[in-house]
N, C-alpha and C positions, 0 to 999 in steps of 0.2 A: 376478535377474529373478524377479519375485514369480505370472507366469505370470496364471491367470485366478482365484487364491485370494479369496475373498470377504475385498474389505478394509471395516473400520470405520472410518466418517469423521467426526470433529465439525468443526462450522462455528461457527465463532466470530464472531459477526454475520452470521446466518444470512437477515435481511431484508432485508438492504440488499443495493444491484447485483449486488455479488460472490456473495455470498451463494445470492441468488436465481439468477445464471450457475451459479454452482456447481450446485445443487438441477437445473436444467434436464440438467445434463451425468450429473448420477447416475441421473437418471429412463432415459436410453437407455440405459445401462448394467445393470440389476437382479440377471445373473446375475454382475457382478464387484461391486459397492460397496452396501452397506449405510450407512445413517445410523445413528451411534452419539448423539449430542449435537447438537442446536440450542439458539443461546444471539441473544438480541436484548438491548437495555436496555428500550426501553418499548412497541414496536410488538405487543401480546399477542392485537391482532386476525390481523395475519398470521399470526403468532408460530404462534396456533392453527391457524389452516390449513395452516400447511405441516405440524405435527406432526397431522393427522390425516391427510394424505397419508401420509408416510414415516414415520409410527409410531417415531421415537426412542427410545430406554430413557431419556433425560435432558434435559431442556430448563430453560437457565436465563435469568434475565431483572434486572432490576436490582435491584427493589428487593422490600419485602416485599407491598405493597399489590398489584404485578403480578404477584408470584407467587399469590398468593389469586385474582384475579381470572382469571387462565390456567387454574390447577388448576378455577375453575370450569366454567370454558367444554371444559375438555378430561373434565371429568365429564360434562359435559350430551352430548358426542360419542360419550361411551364410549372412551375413548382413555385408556390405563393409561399414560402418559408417565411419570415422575418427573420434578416440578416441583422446581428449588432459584431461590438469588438468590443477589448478591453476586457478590463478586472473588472469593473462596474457592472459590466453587461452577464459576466460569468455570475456574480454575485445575487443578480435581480434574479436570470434564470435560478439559480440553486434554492432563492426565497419566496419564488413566485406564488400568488393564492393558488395556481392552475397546478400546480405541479407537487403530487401528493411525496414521491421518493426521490432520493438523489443518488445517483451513484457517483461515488469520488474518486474518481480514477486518474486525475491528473497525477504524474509522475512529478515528486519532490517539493519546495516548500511553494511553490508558484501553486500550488492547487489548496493551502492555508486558508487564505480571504474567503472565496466561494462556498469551502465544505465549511468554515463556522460560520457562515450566512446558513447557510442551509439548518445548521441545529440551534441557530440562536433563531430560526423562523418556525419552528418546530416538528423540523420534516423527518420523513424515516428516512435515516442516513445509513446507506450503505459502504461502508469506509473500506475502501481500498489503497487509498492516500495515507500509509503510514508515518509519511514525514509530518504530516498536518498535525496529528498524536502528538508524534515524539518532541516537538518544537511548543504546540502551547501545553500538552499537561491538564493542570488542572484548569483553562482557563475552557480547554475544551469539553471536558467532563461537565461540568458548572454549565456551561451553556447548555448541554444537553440536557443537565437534571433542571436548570430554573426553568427551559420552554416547554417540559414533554417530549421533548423529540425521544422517538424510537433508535438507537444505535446497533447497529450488527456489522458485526465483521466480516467481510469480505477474504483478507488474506486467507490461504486456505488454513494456518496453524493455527489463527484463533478463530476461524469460524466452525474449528475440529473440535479446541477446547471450549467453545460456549454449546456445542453439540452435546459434549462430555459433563457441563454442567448441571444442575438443578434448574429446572424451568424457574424455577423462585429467586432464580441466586440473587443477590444487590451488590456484588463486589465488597463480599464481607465471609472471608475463605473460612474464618474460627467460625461461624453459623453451619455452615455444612460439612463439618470434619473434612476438607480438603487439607490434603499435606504440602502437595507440591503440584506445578505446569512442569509437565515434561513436554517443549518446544523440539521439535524433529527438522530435524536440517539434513538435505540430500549430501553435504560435502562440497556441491559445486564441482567443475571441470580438474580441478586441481589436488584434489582430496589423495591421491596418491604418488605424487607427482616427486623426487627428490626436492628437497628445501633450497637446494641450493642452484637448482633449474629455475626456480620462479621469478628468477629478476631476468631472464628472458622470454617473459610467456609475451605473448600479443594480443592486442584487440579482437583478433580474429579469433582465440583461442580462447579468450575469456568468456566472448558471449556466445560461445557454443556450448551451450548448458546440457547436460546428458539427459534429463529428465522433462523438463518446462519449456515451455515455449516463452519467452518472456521479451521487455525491452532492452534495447541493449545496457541501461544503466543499470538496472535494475537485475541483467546477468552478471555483469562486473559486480555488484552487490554480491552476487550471491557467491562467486568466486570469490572474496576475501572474506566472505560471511559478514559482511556488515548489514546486509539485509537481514540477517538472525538476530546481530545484534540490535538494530532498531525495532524488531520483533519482542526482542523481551523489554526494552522499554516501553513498548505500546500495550503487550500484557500487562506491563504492571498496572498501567490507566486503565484499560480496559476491563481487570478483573480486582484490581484494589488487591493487589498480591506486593508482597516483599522481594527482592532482587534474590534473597536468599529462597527463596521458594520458586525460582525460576529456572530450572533447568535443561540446558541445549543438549540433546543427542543426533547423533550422526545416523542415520539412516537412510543408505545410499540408494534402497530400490523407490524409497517417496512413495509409499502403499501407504505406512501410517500418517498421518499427518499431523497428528500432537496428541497429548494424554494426559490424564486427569490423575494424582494419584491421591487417594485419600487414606484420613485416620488407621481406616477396621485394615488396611494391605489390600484393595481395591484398588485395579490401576483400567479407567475405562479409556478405550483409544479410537478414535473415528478411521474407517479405513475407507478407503476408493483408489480410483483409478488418477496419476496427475494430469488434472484436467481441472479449469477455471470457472468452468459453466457449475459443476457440484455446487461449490459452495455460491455463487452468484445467485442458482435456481432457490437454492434453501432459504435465502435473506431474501428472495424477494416476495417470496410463498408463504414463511414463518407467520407463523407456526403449524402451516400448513406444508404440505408437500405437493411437486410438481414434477414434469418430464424435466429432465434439462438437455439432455439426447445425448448422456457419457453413460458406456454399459459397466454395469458391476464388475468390480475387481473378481478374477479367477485367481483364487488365491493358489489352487492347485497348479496353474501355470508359472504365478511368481515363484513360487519353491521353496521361496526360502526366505528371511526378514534378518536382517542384519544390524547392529548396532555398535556404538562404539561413541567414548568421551571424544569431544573438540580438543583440539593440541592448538593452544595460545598462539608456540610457536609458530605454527604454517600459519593463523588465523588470528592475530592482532588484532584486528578491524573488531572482532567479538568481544576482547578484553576488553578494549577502549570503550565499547558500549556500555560495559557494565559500570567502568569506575566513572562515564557520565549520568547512567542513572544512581549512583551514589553520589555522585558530588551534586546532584539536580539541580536546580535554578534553570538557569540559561546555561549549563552544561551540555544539554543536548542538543540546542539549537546549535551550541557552537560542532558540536560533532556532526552533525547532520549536515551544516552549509559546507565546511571545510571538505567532507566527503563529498558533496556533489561537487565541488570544482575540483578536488582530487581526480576523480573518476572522468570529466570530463577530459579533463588532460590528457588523461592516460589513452583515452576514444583518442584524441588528436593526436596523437604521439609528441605530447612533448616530456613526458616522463615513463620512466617505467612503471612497472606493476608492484613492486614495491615500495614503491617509493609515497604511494598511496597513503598506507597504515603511519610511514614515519609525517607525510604533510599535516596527517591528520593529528597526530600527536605532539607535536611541535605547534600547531593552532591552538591546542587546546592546553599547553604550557603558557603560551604567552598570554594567551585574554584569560582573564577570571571568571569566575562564573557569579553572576548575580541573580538577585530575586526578581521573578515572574511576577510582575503587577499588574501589566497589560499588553496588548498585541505590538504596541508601538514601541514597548521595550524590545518586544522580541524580535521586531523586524530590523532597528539600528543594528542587534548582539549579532543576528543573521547577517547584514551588511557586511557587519565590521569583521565577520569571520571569513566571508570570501572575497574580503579585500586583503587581508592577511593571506590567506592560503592563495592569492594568484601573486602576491607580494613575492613570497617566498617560493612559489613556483619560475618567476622571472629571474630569482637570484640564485638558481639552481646551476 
């Protein structure tokens, strides 16, 4: 227990949602958590404001044109920040001696390199970067077990079920008579929508998510539910659980946020309010507890808790998740890259909304899937997959 020790924190996509939840959770906090690092790719108007608030020693941004133009604007403030760019600079910040936590909040495989810097340096890694999981696997587990590093989950569904767990657990489910993850999924914007409506939905309608405040990829996600399905791939790393023990339910109010169910017919469930700061406060405090400034669910107001099975049909994007954590290797990589150029597309309008789930599946027929040896395998298989899916996006 690290008590009330002033800890350093970098935030790896430090403007987007998370990010910004995050930034909110350290401001209550002044006398435990320091900002060591903020890192954005091109947002250098926020970028700057938050570094004149919480005064970083390091802030990095994409590219060089952003770092010129930062470093100006944090001249003009009087704000002696250290401006860098690049992967390199993202990497150093995440590994730094000065910087005890990381939080990984880059959105998709671009935030990989830095969050396993960060656990191959031995940092408490706060993972919110589920594609980082879902792409290396075991290569990122491994790093966290050979350094030490501390891992807690950020998403709010596994930071419910590691809530729901044995302080003891090791990712070894037959140890603690765990039966099954029950993974809680709101439905997304679309959840009742006719089937036959969704190949006219819009951008604008996808990332109006009824429940979360989110990025817009990461609403599109959650509108096909492939952000579930990358969810129970990551559970499966994260808890050393079987695909067969991973099950998605439909819970449209987002009170529960995932469940435990074990051996004796014990089903433990984390409940709150859908808010980011919860679980960000929890993993940054663990195993202590803190303010995060989200009030208790009134359950007597919600009324009522609702459930119900995923339908394949409306939600492909969840199937395919499954038969890439069965087929594993570089299966998931390839499902993860195809879906971010899928989705980006669909942001651009050059596809529709379903056409999503069939790019995705059609990527993941043509490339095979091989064995995970190292990060360089898996960047080519990522390459090679959104080179295919913009391929076949052009011949549409």
């Amino acid at each position: 227990m690290e008590g009330h020790r002033m800890q350093h924190i970098t935030i790896l996509g430090a403007t987007g949602s998370i990010g910004i939840s995050t930034l909110d959770v350290l401001a209550r906090h002044p006398d435990r958590y320091r900002v060591y690092a903020l890192t954005a790719q091109r947002r250098v108007e926020e970028l700057a404001a938050q570094c004149e608030r919480f005064r970083p020693e390091v802030a990095v941004v994409g590219t060089a044109a952003a770092a010129s133009k930062l470093s100006a604007m944090l001249a003009e403030k009087r704000v002696k920040t250290l401006v860098e760019y690049g992967e390199e600079a993202l990497c150093a910040v995440a590994s730094a001696p000065g910087c005890d936590a990381v939080m990984a909040a880059i959105v998709g495989a671009a935030g990989l390199a830095p969050t396993l810097a960060a656990a191959r340096a031995g940092k408490k890694v706060l993972l919110a970067n589920k594609e980082a999981l879902v792409m290396s696997g075991a290569l990122f587990m491994n790093a966290i077990r050979d350094s030490g590093a501390i891992l807690l989950p950020i998403d709010s569904e596994h930071n419910a079920i590691f809530q729901c767990l044995p302080q003891s657990y090791q990712r070894s489910p037959e140890d603690h008579g765990i039966a099954k993850i029950l993974l809680t999924a709101s439905g997304g914007p679309f959840l009742n929508r006719p089937l036959d409506a969704l190949e006219s939905v819009t951008p604008e309608e996808a990332v109006a998510h009824p429940n979360w405040v989110m990025g817009r990829k990461i609403s599109v996600d959650s509108a096909t539910m492939m952000n579930k399905g990358l969810e129970v791939i990551e559970a499966h790393w994260l808890f050393g659980i079987s695909a067969s023990q991973i099950d998605v339910v439909i819970h449209p109010q987002s009170v529960i946020h995932s469940m435990v169910s074990y051996v004796d017919g014990s089903v433990l469930a984390q409940l709150g309010n859908p808010d980011m700061r919860t679980p960000i406060a929890h993993a940054l405090a663990y195993p202590e507890r803190i303010a995060s400034g989200v009030a208790a669910v009134d359950l007597v107001q919600v009324g009522q808790l609702a459930f119900q099975r995923p339908d394949f049909q409306r939600f492909p994007c969840l199937k395919l998740a499954y038969e890439a954590l069965l087929a594993g290797g570089t299966a998931p990589t390839i499902l993860n890259a195809a879906n971010e150029i899928a989705v980006q597309a669909f942001l651009d309008r050059q596809i529709g909304f379903r056409a999503i789930d069939r790019l995705i599946d059609r990527v993941m027929q043509k490339l095979p899937s091989g064995e995970v040896n190292d990060i360089d395998l898996l960047l080519e298989q990522d390459h090679r997959a959104r080179a295919t899916t913009q391929k076949l996006i052009i011949e549409c």
